[in-house]
Residue frames relative to the residue before (quaternion, step in Angstrom):
aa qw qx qy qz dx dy dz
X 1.0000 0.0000 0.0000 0.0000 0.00 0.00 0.00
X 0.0297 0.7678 -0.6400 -0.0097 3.37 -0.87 0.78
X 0.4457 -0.7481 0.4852 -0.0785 2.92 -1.36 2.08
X 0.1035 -0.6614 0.7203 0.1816 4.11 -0.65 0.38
X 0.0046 -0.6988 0.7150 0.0218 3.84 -1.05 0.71
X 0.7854 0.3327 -0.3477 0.3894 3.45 0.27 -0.19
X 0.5262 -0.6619 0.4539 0.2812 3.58 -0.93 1.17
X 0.5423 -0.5591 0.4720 0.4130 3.87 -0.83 0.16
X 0.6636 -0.5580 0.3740 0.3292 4.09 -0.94 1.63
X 0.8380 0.1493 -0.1306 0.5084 4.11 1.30 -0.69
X 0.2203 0.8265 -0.5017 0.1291 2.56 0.89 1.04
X 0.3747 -0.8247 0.4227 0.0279 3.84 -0.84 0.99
X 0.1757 -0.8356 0.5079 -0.1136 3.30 0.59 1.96
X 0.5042 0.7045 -0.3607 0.3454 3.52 0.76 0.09
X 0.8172 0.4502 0.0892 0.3487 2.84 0.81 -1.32
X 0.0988 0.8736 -0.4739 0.0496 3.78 0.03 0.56
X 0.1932 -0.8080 0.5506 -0.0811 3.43 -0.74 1.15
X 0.4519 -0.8072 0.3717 -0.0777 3.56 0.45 1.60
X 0.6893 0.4105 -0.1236 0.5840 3.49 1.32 -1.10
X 0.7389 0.4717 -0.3174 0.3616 3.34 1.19 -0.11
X 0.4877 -0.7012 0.3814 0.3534 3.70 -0.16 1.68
X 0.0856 -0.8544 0.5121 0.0204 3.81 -1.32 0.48
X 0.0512 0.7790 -0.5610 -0.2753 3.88 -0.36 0.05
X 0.5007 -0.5015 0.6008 0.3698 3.20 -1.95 -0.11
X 0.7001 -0.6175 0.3364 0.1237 2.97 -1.42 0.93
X 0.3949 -0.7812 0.3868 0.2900 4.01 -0.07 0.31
X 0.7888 0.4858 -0.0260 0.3757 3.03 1.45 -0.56
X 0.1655 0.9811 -0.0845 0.0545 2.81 1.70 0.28
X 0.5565 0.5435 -0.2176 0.5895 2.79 1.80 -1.12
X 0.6922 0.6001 -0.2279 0.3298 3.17 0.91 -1.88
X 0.6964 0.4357 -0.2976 0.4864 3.74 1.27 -0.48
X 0.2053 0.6350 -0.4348 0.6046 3.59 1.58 -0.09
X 0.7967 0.4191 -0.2373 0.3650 3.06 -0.98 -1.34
X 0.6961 0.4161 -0.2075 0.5470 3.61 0.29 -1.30
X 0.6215 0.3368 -0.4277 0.5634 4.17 0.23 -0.91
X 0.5791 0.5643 -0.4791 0.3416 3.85 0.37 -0.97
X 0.6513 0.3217 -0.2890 0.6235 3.95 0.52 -1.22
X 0.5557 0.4754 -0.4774 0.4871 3.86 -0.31 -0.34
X 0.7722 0.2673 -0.4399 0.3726 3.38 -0.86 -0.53
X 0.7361 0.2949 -0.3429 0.5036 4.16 0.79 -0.14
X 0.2722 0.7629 -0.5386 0.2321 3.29 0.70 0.72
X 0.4617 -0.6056 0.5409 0.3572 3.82 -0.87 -0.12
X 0.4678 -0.4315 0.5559 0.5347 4.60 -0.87 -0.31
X 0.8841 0.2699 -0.2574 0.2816 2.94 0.04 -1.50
X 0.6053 0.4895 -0.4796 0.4049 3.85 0.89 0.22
X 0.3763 0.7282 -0.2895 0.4943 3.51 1.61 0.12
X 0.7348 0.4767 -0.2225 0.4282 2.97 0.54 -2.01
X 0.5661 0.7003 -0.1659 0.4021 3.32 1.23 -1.69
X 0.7252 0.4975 -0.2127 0.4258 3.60 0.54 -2.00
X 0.8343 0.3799 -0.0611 0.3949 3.22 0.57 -1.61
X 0.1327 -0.7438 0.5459 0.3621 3.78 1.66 -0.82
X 0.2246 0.7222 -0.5966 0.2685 3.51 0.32 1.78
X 0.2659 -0.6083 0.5126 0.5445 3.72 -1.07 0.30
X 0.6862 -0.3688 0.2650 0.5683 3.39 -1.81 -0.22
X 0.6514 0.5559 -0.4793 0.1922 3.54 0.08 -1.28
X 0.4955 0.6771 -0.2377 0.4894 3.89 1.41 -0.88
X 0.8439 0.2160 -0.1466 0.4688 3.31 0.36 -1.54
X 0.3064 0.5809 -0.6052 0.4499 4.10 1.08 0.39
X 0.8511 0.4396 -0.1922 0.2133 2.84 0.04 -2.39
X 0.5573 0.5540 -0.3202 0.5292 3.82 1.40 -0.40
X 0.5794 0.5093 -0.3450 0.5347 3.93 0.91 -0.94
X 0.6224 0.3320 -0.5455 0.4525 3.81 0.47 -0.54
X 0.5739 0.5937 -0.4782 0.2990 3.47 0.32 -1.73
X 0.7358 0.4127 -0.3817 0.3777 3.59 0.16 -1.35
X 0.8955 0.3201 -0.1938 0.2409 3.68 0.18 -0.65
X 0.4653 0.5445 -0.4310 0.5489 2.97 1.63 0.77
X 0.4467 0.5629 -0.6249 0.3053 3.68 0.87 0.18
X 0.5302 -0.4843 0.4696 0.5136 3.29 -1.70 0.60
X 0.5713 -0.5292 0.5842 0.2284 2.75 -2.04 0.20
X 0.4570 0.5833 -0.5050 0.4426 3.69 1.64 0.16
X 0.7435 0.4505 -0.1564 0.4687 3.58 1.04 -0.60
X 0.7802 0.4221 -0.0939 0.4520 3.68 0.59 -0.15
């Protein structure tokens, strides 16, 4: 299985577009799980995991540990 966890660098939370068709994921839990180990990762086992530079793999370590904790 191969997994994308990091969102695209512009990505554009602002915005929402209603007309555009969507599904729900199958995996849901299973990505839980995965953000769940992520947020105690290390950068540099990140940097390592993912072949990210650091600035990338900081900016993904916050992302991961500011999810709520209702979700993760």
């Amino acid at each position: 299985m191969i997994a994308v966890i990091s969102p695209a660098k512009t990505l554009d939370t602002r915005t929402f577009n209603a007309q555009v068709p969507y599904t729900m994921t199958q995996f849901q839990s299973n990505a839980y799980q995965l953000v769940k180990k992520l947020k105690k990762i290390k950068t540099e086992e990140l940097m390592q995991l993912m072949d990210l530079s650091e600035k990338l793999a900081v900016l993904n370590i916050e992302r991961y540990r500011i999810l709520k904790r209702t979700h993760c």
